[in-house]
C-alpha positions in Angstrom: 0.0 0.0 0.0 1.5 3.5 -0.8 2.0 6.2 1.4 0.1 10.1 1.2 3.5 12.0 2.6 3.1 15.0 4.4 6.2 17.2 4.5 6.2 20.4 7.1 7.9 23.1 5.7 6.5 26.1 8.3 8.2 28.2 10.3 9.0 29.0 13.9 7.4 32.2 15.2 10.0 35.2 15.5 13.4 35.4 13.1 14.9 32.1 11.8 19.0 32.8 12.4 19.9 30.3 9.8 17.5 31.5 7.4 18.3 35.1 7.9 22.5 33.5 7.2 21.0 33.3 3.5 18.9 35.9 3.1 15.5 34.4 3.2 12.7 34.3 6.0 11.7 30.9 5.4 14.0 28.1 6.3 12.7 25.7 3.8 13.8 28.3 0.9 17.6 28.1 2.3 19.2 27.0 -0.7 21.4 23.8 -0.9 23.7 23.5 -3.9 21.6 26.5 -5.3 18.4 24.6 -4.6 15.6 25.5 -2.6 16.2 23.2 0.4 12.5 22.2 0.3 13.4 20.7 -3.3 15.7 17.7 -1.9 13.0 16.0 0.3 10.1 16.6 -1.9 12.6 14.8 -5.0 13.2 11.9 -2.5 9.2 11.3 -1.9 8.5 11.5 -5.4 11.2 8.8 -6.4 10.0 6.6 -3.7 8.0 3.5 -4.8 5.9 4.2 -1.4 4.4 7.3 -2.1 1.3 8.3 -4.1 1.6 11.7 -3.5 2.9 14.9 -1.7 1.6 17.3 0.5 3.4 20.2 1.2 2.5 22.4 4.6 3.6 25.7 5.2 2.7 29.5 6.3 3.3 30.6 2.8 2.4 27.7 0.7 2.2 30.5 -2.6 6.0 30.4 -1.9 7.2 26.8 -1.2 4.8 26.1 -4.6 6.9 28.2 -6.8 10.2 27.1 -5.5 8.9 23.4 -6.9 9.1 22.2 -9.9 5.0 21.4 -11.3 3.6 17.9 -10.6 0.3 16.6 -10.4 1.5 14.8 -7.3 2.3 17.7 -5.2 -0.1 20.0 -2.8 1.0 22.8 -1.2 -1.7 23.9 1.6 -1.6 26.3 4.4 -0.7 25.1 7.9 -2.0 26.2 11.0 -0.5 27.4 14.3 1.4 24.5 15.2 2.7 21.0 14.1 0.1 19.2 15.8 -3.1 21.3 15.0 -1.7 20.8 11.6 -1.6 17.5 11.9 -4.9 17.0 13.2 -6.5 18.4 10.6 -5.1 16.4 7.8 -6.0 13.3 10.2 -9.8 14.3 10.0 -9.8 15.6 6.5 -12.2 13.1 4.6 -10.0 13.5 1.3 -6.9 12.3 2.8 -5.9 8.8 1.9 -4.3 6.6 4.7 -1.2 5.8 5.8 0.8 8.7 6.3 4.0 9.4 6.2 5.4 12.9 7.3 9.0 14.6 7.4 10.5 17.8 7.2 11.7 20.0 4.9 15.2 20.6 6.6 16.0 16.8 5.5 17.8 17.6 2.7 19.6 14.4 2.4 16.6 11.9 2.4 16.9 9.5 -0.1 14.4 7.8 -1.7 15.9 4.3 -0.4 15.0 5.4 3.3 11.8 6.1 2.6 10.7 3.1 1.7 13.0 1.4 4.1 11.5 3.1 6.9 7.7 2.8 5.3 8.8 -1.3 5.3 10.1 -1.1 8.9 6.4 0.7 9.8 4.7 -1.8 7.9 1.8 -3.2 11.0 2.2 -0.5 13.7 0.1 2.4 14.1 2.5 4.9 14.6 6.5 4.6 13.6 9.2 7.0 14.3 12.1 6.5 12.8 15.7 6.3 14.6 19.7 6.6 14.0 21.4 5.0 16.4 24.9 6.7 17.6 27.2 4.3 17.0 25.9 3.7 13.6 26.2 7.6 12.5 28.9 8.5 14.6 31.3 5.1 12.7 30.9 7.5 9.3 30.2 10.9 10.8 32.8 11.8 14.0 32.1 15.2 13.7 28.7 15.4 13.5 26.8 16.7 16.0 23.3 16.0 17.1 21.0 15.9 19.8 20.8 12.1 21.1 18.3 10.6 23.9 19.9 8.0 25.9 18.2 4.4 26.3 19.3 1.4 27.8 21.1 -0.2 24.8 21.9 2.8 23.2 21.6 6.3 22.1 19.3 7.4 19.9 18.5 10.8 17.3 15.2 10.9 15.6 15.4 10.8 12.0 12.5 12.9 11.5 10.3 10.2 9.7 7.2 9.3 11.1 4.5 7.0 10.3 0.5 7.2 10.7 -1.0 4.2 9.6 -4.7 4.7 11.0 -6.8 7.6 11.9 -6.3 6.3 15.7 -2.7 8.0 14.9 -4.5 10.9 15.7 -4.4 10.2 19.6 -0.9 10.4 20.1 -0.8 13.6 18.0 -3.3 15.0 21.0 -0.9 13.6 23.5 2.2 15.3 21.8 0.8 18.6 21.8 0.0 19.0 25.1 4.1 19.2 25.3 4.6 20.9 22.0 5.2 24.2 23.9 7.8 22.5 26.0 11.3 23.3 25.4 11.7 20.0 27.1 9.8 17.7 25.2 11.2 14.3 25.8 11.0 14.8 29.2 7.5 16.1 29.3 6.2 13.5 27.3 7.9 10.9 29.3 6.0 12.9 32.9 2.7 11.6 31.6 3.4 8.2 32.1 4.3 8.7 35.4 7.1 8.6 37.6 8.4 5.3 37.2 9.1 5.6 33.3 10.7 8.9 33.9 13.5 7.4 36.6 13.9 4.3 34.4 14.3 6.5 31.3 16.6 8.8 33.6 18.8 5.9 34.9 18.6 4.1 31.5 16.3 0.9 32.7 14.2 1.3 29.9 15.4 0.5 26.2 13.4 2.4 23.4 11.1 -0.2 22.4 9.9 -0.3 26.2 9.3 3.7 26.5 7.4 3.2 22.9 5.5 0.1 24.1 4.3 1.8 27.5 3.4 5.4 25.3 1.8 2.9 23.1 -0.3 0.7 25.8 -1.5 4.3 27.1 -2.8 5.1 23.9 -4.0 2.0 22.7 -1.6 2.1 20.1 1.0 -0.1 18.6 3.8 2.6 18.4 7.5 1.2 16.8 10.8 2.6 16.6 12.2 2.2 12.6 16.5 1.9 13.5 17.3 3.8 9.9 19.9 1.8 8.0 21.7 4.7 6.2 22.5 7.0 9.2 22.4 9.9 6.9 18.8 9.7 8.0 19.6 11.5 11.0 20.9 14.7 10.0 19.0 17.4 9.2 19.6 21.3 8.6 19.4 22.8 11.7 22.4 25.2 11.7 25.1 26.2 9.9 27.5 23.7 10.8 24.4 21.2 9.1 24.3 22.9 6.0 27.9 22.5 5.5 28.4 18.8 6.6 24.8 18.6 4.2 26.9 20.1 1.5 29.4 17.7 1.4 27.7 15.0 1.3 25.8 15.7 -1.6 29.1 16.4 -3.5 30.8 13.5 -2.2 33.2 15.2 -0.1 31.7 13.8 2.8 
């Protein structure tokens, strides 16, 4: 079954430093190798075998469209206020076809390969996150620097690929943003199931799967961490050391 992929390319409220580093407001119009960066991920999704079609979400959708190329296959809407009331109203929009799959427009180095690696590692959960592990990205990428959640077993950054196989998906998008305002998410999120999950995620009793599997019991949901083969997967452009180390990459120097 093919995916719909939804692929946020909004904004943070107030000035964007990295965008303003290249002269543009909007960080999905930051240019990689003289591309929009929006470009790379939506050419990934389009030369994935798992995705029917592309919907792109953004403050100024007039904007992100006319930095694409035309295709039938792409949507550009507007977003709302945040990530999750976004997301919310795709999940109840009668026109949207099921499963989802959403990432962001800062991954300028997905490849259509991990998409449909990560849509295969999904495959029977109801919501999927997928996951670089450190030692994995660290063996090609020393350097790189990145924001990593410890677990028993290993350290883990998100690869900002998620998957929403059922409307129910919808449930832990209500649970993530009551701590979408947190600077602290992880932490927050982890506080709702109580104290005992926090201190065993604290003192690193708990291994991914199990934090996943209790989120997932709460919610009645089969929820599954997707280990990404390619650790590429887990970086994004976040600052300008990223779109550097982004840079190389693509040109092989890296």
């Amino acid at each position: 079954m093919k995916v719909t992929a939804i692929l946020l390319a909004g904004s943070r409220p107030g000035r964007d430093p990295l965008a303003a580093e290249f002269g543009t407001d909007l960080k999905a119009l930051i240019p990689i190798l003289g591309e929009a960066m929006v470009r790379w991920p939506v050419r990934a999704l389009l030369g994935s075998e798992s995705v029917s079609r592309v919907i792109v979400v953004s403050q100024h959708p007039d904007r992100i469209a006319a930095a694409l190329d035309d295709d039938a296959r792409v949507e550009c809407r507007t977003s709302r206020g945040t990530i999750a009331k976004t997301m919310l109203e795709l999940c109840t929009d009668d026109a949207i076809e099921w499963p989802l799959l959403v990432t962001t427009a800062d991954h300028a180095l997905l490849q259509s390969a991990m998409i449909d690696d990560f849509c295969s590692g999904a495959d029977g959960s109801d919501v999927a996150v997928g996951v670089v592990e450190r030692s994995n990205l660290l063996k090609r990428f020393p350097d790189a620097k990145r924001t990593w959640i410890k677990f028993r077993g290993g350290a883990f950054t998100g690869a900002n690929l998620f998957a929403l196989n059922s409307p129910k998906a919808a449930d832990a998008i209500r649970l993530w943003s009551s701590v979408e305002q947190s600077r602290k998410k992880g932490w927050r999120l982890l506080s709702l199931l109580g104290p005992l999950v926090v201190a065993g995620a604290a003192l690193r009793l708990l291994s991914i799967d199990d934090v996943l599997a209790r989120v997932g019991r709460k919610l009645g949901l089969r929820i599954r961490a997707v280990r990404m083969k390619d650790p590429i997967a887990g970086i994004d452009v976040d600052k300008l050391s990223d779109h550097g180390l982004a840079e190389a990459i693509l040109e092989g120097r890296a």
